[in-house]
Structures are given as C-alpha cells and as structure tokens.
N, CA and C of each residue as an Amber inpcrd file, in Angstrom:
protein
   414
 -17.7660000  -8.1300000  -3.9640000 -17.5680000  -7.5290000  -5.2710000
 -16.8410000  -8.5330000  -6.1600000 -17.1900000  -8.4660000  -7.4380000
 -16.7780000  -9.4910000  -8.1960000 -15.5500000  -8.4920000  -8.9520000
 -14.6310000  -9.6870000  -9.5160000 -13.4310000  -9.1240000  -9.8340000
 -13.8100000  -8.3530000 -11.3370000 -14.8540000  -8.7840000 -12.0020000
 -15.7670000  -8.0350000 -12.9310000 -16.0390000  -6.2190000 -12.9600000
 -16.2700000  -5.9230000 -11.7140000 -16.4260000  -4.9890000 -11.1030000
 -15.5820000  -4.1470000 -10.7940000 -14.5710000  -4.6400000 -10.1920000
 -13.5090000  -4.5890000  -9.3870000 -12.8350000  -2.8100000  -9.8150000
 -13.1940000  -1.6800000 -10.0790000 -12.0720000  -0.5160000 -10.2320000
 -10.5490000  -0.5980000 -10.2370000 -10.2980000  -1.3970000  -9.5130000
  -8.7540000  -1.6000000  -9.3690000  -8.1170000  -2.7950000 -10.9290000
  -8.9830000  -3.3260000 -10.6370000  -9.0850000  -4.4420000 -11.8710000
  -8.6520000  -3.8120000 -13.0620000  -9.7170000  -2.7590000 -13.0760000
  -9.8870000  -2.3270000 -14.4080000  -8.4840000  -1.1890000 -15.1210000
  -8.7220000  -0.5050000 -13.5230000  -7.3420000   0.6580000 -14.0540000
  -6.0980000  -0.3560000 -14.0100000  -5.7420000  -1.2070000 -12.9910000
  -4.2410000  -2.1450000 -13.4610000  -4.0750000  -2.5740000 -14.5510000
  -5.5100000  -3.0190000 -15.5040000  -5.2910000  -3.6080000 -16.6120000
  -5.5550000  -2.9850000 -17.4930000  -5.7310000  -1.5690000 -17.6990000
  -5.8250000  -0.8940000 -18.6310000  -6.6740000  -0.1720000 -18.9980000
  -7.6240000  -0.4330000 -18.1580000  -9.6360000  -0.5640000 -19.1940000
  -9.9780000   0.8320000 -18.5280000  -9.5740000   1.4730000 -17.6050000
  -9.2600000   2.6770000 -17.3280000  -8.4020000   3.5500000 -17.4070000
  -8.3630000   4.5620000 -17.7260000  -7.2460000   5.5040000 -18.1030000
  -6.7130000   6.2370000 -16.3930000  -5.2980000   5.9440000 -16.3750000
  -4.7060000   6.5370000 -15.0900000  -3.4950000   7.5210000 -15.5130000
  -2.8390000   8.0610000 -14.6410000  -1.9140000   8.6630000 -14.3090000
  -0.5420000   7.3790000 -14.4520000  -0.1590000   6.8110000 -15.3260000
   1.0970000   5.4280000 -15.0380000   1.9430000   5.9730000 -15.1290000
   2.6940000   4.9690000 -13.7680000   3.9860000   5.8830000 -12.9450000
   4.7030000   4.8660000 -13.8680000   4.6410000   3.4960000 -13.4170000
   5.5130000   2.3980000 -13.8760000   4.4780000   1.0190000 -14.3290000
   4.7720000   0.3850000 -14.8500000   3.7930000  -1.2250000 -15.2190000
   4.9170000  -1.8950000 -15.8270000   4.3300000  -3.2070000 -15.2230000
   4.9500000  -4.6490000 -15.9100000   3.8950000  -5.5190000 -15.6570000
   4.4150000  -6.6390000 -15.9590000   3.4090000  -8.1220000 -16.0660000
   2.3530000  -8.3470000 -14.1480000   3.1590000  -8.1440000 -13.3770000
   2.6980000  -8.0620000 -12.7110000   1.7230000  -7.0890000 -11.8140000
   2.0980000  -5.8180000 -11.8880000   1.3980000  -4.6730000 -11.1490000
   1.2710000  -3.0720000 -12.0370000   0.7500000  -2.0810000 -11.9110000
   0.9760000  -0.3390000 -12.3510000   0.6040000   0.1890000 -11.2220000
   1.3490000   1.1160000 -11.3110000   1.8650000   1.9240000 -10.2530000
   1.3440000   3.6380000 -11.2020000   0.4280000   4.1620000 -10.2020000
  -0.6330000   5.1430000 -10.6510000  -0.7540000   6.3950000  -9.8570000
  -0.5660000   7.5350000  -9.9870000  -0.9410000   8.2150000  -9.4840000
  -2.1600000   8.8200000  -8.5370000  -2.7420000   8.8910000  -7.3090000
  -4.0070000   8.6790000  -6.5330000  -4.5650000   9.9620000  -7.0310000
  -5.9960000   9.9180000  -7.9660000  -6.7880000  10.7660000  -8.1280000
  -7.0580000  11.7570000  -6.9040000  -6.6250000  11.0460000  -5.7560000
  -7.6270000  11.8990000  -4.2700000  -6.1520000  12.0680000  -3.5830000
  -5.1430000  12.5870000  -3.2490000  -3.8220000  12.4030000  -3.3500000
  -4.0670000  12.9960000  -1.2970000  -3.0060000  12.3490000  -0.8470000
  -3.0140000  12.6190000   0.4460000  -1.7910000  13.5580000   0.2560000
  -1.0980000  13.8920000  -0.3900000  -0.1440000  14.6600000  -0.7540000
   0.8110000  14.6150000  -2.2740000   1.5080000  15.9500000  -3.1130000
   1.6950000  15.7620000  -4.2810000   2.8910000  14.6370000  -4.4270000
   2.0770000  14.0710000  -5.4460000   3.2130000  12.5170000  -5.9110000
   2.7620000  10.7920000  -4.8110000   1.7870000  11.2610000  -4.5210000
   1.1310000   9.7980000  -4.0240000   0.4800000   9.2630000  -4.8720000
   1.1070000   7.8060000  -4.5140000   1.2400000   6.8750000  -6.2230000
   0.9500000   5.8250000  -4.9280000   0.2550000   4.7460000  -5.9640000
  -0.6580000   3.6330000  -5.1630000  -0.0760000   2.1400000  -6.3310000
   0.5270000   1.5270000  -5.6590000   1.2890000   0.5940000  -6.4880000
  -0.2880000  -0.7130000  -6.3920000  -0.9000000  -1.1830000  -7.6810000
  -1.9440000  -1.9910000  -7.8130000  -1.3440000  -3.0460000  -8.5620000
  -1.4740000  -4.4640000  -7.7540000  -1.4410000  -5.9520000  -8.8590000
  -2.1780000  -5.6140000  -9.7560000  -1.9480000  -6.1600000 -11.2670000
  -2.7120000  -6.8070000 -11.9230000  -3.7060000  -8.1360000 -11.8960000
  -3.6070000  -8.8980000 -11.1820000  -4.4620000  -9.9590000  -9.9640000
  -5.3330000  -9.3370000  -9.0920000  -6.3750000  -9.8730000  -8.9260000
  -7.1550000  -9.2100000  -8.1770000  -6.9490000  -9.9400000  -6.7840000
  -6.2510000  -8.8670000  -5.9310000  -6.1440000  -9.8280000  -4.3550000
  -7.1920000  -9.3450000  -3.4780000  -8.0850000  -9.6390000  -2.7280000
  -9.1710000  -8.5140000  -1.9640000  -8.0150000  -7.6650000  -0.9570000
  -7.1580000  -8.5660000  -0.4250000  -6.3990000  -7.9350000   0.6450000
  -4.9000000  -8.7140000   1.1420000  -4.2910000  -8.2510000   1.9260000
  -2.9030000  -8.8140000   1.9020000  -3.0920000 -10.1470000   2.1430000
  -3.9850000 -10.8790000   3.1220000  -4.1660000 -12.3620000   3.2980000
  -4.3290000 -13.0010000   2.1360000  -4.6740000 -12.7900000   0.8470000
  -5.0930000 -13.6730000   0.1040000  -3.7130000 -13.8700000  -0.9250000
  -2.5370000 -12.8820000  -0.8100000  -1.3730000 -12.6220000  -1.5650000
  -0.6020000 -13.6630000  -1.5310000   0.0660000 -14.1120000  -2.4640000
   1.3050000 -14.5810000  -2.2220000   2.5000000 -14.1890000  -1.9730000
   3.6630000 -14.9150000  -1.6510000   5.0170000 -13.9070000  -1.3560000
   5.3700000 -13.7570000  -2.6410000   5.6160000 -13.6070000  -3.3150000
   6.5180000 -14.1920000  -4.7770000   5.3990000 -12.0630000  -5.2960000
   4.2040000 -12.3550000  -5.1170000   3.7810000 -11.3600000  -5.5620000
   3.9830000 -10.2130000  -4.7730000   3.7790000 -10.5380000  -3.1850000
   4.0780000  -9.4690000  -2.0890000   5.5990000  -8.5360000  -2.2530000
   6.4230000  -9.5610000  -2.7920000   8.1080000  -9.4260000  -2.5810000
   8.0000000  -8.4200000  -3.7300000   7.2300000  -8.6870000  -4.7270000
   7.2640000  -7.6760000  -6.2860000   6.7450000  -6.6410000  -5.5700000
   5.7340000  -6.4090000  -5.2940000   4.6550000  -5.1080000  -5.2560000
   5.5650000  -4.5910000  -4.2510000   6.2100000  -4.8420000  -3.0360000
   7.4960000  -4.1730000  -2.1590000   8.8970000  -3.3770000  -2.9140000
   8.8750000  -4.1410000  -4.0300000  10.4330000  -4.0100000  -4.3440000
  10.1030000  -3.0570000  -5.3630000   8.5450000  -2.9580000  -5.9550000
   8.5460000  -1.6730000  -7.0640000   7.8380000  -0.3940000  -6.1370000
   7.4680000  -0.5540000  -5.0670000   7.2030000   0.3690000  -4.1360000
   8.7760000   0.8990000  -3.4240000  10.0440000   0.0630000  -3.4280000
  11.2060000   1.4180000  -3.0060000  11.4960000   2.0510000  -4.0060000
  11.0840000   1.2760000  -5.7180000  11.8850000   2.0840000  -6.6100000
  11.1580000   3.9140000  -6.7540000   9.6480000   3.4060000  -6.7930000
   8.2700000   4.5670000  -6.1000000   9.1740000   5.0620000  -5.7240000
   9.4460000   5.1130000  -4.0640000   9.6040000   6.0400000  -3.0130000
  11.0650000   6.8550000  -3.5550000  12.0700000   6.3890000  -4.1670000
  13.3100000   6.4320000  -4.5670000  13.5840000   7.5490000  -5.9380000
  12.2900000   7.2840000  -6.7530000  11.6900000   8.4010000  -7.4410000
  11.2130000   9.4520000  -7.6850000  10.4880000   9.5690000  -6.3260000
   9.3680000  10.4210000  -5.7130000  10.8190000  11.0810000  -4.8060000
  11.5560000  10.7180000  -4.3010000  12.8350000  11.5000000  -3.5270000
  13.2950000  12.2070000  -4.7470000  14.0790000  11.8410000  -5.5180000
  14.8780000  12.4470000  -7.0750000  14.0230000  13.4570000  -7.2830000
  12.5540000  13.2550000  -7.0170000  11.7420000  14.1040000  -8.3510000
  11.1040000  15.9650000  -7.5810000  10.8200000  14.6750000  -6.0020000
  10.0670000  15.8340000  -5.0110000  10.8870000  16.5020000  -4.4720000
  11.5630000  15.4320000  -3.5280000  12.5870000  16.3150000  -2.4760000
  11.7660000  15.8740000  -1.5280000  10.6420000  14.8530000  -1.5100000
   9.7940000  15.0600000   0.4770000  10.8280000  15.2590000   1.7350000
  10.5120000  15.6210000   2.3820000  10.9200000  15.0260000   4.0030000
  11.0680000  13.8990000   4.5240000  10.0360000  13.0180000   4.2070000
   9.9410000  11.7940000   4.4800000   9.1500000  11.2770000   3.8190000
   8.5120000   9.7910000   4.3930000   7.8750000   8.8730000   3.5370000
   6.8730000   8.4860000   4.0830000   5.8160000   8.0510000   3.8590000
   5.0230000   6.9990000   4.1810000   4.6820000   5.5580000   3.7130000
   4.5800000   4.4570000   3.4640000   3.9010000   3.4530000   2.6720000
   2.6660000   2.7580000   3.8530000   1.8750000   2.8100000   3.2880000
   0.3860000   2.4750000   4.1420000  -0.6810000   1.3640000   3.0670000
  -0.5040000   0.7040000   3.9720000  -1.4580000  -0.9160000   3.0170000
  -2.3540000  -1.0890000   4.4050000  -3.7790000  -0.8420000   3.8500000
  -4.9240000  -1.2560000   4.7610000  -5.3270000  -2.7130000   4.0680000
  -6.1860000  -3.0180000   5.1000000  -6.8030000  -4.3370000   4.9360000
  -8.1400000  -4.7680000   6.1410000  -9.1130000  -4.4420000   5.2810000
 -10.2760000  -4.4120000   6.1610000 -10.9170000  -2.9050000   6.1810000
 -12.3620000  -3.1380000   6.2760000 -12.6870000  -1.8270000   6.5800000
 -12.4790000  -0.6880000   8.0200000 -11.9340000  -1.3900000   8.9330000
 -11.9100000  -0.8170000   9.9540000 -10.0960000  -0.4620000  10.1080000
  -9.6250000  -1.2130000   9.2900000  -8.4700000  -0.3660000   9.2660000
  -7.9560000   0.7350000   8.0810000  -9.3710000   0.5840000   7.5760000
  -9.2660000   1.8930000   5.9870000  -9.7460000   1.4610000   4.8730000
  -9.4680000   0.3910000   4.8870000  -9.4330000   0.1590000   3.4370000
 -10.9160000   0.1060000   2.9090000 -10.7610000   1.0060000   1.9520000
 -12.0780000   1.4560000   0.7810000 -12.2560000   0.7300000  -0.2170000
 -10.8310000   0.4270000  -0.5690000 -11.4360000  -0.0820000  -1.9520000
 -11.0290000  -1.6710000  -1.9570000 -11.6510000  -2.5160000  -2.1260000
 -11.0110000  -4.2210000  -1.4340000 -10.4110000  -4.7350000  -2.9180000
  -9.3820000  -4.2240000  -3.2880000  -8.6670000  -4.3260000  -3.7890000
  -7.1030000  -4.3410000  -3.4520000  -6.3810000  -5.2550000  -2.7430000
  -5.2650000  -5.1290000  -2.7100000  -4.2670000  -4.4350000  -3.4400000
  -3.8480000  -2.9060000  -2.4130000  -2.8880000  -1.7770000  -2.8640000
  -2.2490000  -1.4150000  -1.7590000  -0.7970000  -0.6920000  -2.5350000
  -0.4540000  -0.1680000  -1.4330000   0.0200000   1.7550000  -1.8120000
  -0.0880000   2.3330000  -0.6600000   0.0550000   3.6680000  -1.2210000
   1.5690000   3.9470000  -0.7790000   1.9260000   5.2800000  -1.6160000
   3.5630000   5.4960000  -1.2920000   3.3590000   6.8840000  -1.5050000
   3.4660000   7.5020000   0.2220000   3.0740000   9.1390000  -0.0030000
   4.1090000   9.8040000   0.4130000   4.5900000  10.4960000  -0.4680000
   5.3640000  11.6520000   0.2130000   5.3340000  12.6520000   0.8760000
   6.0500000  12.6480000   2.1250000   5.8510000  13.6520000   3.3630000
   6.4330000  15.2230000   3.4970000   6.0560000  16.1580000   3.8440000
   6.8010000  17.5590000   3.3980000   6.1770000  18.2100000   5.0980000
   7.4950000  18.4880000   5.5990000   6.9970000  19.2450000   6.8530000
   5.6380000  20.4680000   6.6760000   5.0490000  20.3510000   7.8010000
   3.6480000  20.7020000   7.8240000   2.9890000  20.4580000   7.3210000
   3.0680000  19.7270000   6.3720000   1.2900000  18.5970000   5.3410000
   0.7950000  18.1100000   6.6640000  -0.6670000  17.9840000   6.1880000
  -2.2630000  18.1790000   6.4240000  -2.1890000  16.0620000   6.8680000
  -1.2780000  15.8620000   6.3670000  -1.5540000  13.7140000   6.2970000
  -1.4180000  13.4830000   7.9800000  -2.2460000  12.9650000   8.6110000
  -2.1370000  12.3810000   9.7420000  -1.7570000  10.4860000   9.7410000
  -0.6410000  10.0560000  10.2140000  -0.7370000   8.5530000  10.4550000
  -0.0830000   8.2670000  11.8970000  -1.2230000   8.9660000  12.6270000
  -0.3930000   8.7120000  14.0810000  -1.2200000   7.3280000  14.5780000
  -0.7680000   7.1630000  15.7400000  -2.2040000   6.2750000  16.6990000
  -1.3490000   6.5170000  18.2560000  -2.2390000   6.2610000  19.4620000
  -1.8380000   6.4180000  20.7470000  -1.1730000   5.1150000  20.9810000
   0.1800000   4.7950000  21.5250000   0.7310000   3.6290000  21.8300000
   0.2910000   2.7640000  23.1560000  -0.2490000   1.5090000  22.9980000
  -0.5220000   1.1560000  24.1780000   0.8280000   0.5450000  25.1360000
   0.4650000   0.3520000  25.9990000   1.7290000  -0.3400000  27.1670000
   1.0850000  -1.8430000  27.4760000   1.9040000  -2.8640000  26.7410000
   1.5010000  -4.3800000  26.9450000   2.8380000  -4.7390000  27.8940000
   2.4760000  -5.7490000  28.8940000   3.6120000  -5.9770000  30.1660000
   4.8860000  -6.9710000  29.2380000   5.9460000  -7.1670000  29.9760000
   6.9860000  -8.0820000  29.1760000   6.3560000  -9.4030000  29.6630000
   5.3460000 -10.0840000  29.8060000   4.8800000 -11.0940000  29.5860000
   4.0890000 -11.3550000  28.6850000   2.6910000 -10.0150000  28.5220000
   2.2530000 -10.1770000  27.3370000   3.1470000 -10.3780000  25.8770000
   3.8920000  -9.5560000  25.6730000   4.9050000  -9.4030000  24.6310000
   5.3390000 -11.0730000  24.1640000   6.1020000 -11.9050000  25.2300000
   6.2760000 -12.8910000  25.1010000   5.5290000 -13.7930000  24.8400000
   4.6860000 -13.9780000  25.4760000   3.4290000 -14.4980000  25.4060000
   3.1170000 -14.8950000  23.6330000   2.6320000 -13.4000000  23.0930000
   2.3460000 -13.2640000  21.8120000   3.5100000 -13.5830000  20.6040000
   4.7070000 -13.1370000  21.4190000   5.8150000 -13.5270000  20.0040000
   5.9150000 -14.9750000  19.8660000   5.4500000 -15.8700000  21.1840000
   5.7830000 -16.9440000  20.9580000   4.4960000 -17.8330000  20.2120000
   3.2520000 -17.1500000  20.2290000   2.0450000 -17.3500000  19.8560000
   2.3480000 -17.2070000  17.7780000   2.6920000 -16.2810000  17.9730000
   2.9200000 -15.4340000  16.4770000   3.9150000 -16.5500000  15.7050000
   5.0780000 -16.6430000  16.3720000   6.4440000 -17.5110000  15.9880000
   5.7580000 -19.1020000  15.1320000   4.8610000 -19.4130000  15.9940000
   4.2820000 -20.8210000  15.6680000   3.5260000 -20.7580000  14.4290000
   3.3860000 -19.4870000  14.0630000   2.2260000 -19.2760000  13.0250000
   2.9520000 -19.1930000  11.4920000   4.2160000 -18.8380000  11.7240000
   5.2690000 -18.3080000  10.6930000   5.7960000 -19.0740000  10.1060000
C-alpha cells in the first residue's frame, strides 16, 4: 500500500475527519471507530511507518510518552480497572491496518476484550541461550 492510500495517513493528517483526543507535529491520538471498549484511543504518527521495525526511537519515545498521558486521561475521565496498550505488527500478530499504531484500551471488570495467550515453558538454557543471542543485537 502506498502511503497515498494509506487511511492512517489520511486521518493523522487531517484529510479525514476523527474523533481528536490530542495532536502535535508529530502524531493524533483518535478515538477507535470499532472500540474494543469505551474510550479506546489509538495514538497514530503523522509519518507513515508500516510497522514498529521501520520506526525510529526519537519517534517511538514520542508516540510512548503521549500514550501514558492517553492512559492517565482515560483514568481521570473513565475510572477503568485497568489498562491495556497493544501495538501489532504483522498480519499474524493482528495487525490490519499496516500503518504503524498503537491502541490504549481501557479495562472495566467483566468486558468482552480478550488479550490472553497460553504460556509456554522454555528450559534455563534456552532462556540464556536467547538473551545472549538478543543482547548482541541491541
């Protein structure tokens, strides 16, 4: 998809009409038309990133730091229980729209939102193994 195209493109920069929570030079922060629960707000660059690999930190560190003020808001305003923040990347881990976002949902005992998964058991060698694999990469 070309950044032409892009939906996310269009509502960060204006050319669509949203729900705006917050905006600056860098990102808007929007209310989710399809809401996994009330007050889920999806913080979008103005840059078109397809997905977290292509980000920089400088931009990552922004889109984080206006996602606690989100969650910090959404506490004052809702009252949730708890929180979620969920950033897919790839289709097999969710992500629909290849537009680098991240969502910030608020949790209320007994909502319908599932974000579980079954935990696997890796041995204390694998573990090591990989942190030291990972470490080299960082």
């Amino acid at each position: 998809m070309s950044k032409d195209d892009c939906i996310f493109c269009k509502i960060a920069n204006g050319e669509i009409p949203s729900a705006t929570v917050y905006e600056d030079s860098i990102c808007r922060v929007i209310l989710d038309v399809n809401p996994a629960n009330k007050g889920h707000a999806l913080v979008i660059p103005k840059e078109h990133y397809d997905n977290i690999y292509s980000m920089d930190a400088d931009t990552a560190s922004k889109i984080f730091t206006i996602a606690t003020e989100v969650a910090k808001a959404q506490k004052a305003e809702l009252n949730p229980d708890g929180l979620n923040i969920v950033q897919n990347n790839g289709e097999v881990a969710g992500q629909t729209v290849f537009h680098f976002h991240m969502h910030v949902i608020p949790r209320y005992k007994g909502d319908n939102v599932n974000i579980k998964w079954l935990p696997e058991k890796p041995d204390s060698d694998e573990l090591d193994a990989l942190s030291k694999a990972l470490r080299k990469r960082i």
